[in-house]
N, C-alpha and C positions, 0 to 999 in steps of 0.2 A: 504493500500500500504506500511505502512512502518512497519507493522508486516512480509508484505510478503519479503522486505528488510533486513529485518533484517535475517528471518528464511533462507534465500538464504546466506548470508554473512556467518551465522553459521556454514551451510551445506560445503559451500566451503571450510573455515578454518579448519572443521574438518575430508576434505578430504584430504585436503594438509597437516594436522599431521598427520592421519592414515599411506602418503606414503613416507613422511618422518622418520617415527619410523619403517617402515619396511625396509626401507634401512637400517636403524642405527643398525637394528638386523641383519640383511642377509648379509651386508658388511663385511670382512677380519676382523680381529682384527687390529689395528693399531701397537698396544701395545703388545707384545706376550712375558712380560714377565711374563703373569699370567697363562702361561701353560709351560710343554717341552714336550721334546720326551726322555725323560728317563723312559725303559720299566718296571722299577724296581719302580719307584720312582710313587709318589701320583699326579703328576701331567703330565704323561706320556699318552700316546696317550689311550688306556685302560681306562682313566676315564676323560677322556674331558668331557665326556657328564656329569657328576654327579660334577662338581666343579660351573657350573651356567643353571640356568635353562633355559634360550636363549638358550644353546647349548646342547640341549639334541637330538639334532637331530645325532649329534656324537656317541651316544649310540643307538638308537631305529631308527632312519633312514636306507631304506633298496633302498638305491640308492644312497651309499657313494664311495665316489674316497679315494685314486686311487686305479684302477686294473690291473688284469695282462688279457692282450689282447692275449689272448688266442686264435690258427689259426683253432683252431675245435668246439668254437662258434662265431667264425666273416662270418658276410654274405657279399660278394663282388658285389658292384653296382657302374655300370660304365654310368659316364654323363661327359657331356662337359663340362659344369663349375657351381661351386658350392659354391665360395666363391669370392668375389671381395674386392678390396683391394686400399685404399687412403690413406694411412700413408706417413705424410709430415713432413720435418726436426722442430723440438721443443726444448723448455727449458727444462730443468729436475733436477731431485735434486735426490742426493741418500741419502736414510734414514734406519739405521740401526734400525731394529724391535724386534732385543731381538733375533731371531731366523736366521733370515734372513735377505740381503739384497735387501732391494725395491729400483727399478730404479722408482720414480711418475713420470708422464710424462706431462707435462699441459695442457691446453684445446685444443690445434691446434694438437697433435697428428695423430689426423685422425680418422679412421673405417674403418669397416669391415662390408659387406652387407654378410647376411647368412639365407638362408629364409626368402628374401625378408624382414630381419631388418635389421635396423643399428645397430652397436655395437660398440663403443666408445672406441679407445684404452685408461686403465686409467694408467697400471702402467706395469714392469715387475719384477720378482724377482726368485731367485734357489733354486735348490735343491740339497741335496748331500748326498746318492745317487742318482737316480730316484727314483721317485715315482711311475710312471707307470712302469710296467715290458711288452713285447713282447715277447708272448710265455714261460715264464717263466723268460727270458733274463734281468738282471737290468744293466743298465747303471753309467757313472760315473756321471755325472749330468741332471739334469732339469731343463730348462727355463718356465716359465710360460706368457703367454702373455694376461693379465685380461683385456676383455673387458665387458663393461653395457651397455642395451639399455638405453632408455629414459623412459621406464618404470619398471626399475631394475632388468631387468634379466642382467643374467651373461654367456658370452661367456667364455672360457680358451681355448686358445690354445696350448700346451705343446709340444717339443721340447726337444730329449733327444739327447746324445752326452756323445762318448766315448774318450778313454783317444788316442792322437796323434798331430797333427798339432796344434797351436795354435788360439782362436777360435780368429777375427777380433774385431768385437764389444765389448767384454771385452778385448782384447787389446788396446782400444780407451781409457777406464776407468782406466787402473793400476795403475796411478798415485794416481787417485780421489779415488780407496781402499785402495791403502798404507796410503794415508792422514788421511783416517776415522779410520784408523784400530786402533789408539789410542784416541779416542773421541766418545763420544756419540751424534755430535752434528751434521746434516745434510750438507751436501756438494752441494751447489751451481753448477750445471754442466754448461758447454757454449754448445749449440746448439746442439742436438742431431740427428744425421741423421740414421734413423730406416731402411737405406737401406743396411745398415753394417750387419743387422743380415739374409741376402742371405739364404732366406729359402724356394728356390726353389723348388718345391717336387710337385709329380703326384699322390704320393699315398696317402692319409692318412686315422687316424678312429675316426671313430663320434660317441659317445655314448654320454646317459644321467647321470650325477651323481653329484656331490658334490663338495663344497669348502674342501679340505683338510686340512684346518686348522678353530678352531673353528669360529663362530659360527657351520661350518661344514652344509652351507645351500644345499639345493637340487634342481633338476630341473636345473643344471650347463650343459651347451651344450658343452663337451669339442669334441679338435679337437687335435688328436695326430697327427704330422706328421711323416713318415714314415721313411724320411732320417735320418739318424744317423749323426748329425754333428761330429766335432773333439771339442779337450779342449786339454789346458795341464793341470800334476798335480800341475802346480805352479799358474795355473788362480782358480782353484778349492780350493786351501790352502787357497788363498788370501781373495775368498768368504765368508770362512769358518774364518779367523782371522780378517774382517773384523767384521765380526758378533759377538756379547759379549757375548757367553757363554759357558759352557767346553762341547759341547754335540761333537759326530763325527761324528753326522748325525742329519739332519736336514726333512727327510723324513718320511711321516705316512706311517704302515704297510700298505698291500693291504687289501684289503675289498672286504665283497663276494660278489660278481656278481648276486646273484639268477636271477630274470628269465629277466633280462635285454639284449637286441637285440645290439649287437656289428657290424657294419659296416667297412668295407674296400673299403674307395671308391675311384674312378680313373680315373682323368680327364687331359685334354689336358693340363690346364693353374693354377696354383696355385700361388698367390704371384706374 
């Protein structure tokens, strides 16, 4: 009995680090100042995959983000409702990552039910330009909205927005950027209410592909929504001088599609 105790305890603890080390690899980088997006330079989107071996999926992955959502391989399928939605007012903290700014959001954030999983909202952060293109079309920025199940997959929801009105939700923040934008050191937020980012929308597309920034993991269920929010170019500057470093874009090129099934789908209720 206590061999058999023993070889059960083993078992368990070296289940629990197998899925703990495959988080630690499949997770975002925290740190991104061990890459850029300088298209010239050694450490530019081109060779993400050859600077560490965890991220070779950057390079030889054939189910990488982002793309361009292209309206003559998207298939249109229409249901009632496809995504359900519990995001509840939280703490937050903003953290400049070298490239970008991360809103982390804490554990009461909420989820998102999506094929019958939950998905965990953990964090959000941009981009400048888009990432995603529609039809060819790129954008002045992109939101990212990272959710995880509970057993480490990865939802995105992305959100692009062109240059007019100014957008609410980083209106609430301006302050909290101008503060950071001389520091490296994380900014304490008060209460976040994730009903500010009003992202109404009936249309959007669902493909399978990647984190876009190393490790560059795969099998990412992203969810583009179709509405084109607003931005001004002075919320988008703020993004971008918040963040510490001389790049003037923060976005990886698109990545080929080969023979990946792009959806257009269209329901009553989103959000």
């Amino acid at each position: 009995m206590e061999k058999l105790s023993f070889h059960v305890c083993f078992c368990s603890i070296f289940c629990a680090f197998l899925l703990v080390s495959r988080l630690a690899i499949s997770q975002e980088v925290e740190d991104e100042t061990e890459f850029d997006y300088n298209e010239e330079g050694e450490k530019g989107p081109t060779h993400w995959g050859d600077l560490k071996p965890e991220w070779h999926s950057c390079k030889t992955g054939e189910m990488q983000s982002p793309i361009d959502l292209l309206h003559e391989r998207v298939r249109i399928v229409s249901l009632f409702t496809d995504i359900d939605f519990d995001y509840k007012p939280t703490n937050a903290t903003l953290k400049n990552r070298g490239h970008d700014i991360m809103l982390k959001l804490g554990h009461g954030a909420g989820y998102m039910v999506m094929n019958r999983t939950r998905y965990f909202l953990q964090q959000i952060h941009w981009h400048s330009p888009s990432e995603h293109t529609i039809n060819g079309k790129r954008f002045a920025l992109e939101a990212h909205l990272v959710h995880q199940s509970q057993n480490g997959n990865y939802a995105v929801i992305g959100v692009v927005y062109k240059i007019g009105r100014p957008d609410s939700f980083l209106s609430k923040m301006k302050e909290n950027l101008e503060e950071i934008s001389n520091t490296h050191e994380e900014k304490a937020l008060d209460v976040i209410d994730l009903s500010l980012l009003e992202m109404q929308s009936s249309l959007y597309y669902r493909y399978i592909g990647s984190l876009t920034t190393p490790p560059c993991s795969q099998n990412v269920l992203w969810t583009i929504v179709r509405k084109v929010r607003t931005v001004t170019v002075e919320q988008i500057k703020l993004l971008r001088v918040a963040a510490h470093d001389d790049s003037n874009t923060n976005a990886r090129p698109l990545q080929p599609i080969n023979d990946r099934k792009i959806q257009l789908r269209i329901q009553s209720t989103i959000f």
